[in-house]
C-alpha positions in Angstrom: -14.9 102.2 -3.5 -16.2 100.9 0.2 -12.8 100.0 1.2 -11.0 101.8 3.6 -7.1 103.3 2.8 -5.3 102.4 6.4 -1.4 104.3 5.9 1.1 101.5 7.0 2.6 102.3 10.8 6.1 102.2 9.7 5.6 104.9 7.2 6.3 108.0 8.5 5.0 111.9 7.1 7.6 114.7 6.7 7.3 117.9 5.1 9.0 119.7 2.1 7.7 122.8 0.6 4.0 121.9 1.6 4.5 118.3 0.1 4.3 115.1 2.1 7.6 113.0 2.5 7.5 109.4 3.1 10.0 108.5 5.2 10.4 104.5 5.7 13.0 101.6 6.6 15.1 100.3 3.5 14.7 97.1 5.5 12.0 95.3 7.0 14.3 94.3 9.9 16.2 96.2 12.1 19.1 93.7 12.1 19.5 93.9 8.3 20.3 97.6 8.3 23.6 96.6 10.2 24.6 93.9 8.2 23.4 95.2 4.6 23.4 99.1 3.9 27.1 100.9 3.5 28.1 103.3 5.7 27.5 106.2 3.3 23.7 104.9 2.9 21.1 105.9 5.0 18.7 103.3 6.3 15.7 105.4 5.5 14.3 105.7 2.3 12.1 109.5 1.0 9.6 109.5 -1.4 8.2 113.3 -2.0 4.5 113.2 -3.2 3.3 115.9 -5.3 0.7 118.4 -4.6 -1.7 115.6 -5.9 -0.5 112.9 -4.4 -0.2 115.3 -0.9 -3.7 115.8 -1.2 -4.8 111.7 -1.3 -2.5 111.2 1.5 -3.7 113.7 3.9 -7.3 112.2 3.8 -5.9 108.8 4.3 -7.3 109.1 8.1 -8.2 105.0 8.5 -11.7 105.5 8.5 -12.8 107.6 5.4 -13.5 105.2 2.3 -12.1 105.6 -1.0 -15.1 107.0 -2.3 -15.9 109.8 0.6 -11.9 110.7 -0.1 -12.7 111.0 -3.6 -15.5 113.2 -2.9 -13.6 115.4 -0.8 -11.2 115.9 -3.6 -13.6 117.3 -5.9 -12.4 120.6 -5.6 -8.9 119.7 -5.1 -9.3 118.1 -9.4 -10.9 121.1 -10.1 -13.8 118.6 -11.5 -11.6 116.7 -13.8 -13.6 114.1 -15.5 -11.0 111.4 -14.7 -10.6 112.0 -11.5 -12.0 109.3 -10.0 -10.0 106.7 -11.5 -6.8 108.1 -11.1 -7.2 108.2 -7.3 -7.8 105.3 -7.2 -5.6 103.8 -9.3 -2.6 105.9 -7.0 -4.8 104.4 -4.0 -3.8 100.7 -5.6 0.0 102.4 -6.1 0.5 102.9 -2.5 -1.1 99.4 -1.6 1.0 97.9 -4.0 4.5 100.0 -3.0 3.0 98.8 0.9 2.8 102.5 1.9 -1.0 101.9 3.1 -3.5 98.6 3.3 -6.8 98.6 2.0 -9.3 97.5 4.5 -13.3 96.2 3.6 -15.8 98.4 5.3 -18.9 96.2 6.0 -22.4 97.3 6.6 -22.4 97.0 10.5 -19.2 98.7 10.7 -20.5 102.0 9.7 
């Protein structure tokens, strides 16, 4: 819960409706596009969040931890008892789909 959501640089917000779009490369590698994607497909891939998830990505600043952003989204749940866990649990999601990084906050950092 001391770690610290960082959103990946190549990951870029758009918005749709007042939900967050993530727009990033298919490829790692600029040079791949080229060689790899048809004409018809676009290099860039979307994934629309949902009021939930739009919420958890707009406290995603790079220096609030997981815990103050689930404290700020205690009103958001509405004081759902479960809360908790499934932020952080779709905190682990966008670590493991490398939309964000998860970062240690030690003592002498704060």
């Amino acid at each position: 819960m001391d770690t610290v959501p960082v959103r990946n640089g190549q990951v870029n917000t758009e918005w749709e409706d007042g939900c967050a779009v993530l727009v990033f490369p298919r490829f790692k590698r600029v040079h791949a596009w080229h060689r790899l994607l048809p004409k018809s497909l676009s290099p860039w891939l979307h994934v629309r969040l949902e009021a939930h998830g739009t919420a958890v990505w707009n406290l995603i600043d790079g220096r609030r931890t997981v815990r103050e952003i689930v404290d700020l989204l205690d009103s958001h749940f509405q004081g759902e008892a479960n809360y908790p866990s499934r932020v952080t649990a779709y905190l682990a999601q966008l670590q493991k789909d490398g939309f964000i990084h998860l970062l240690v906050r030690y003592a002498e950092d704060v």
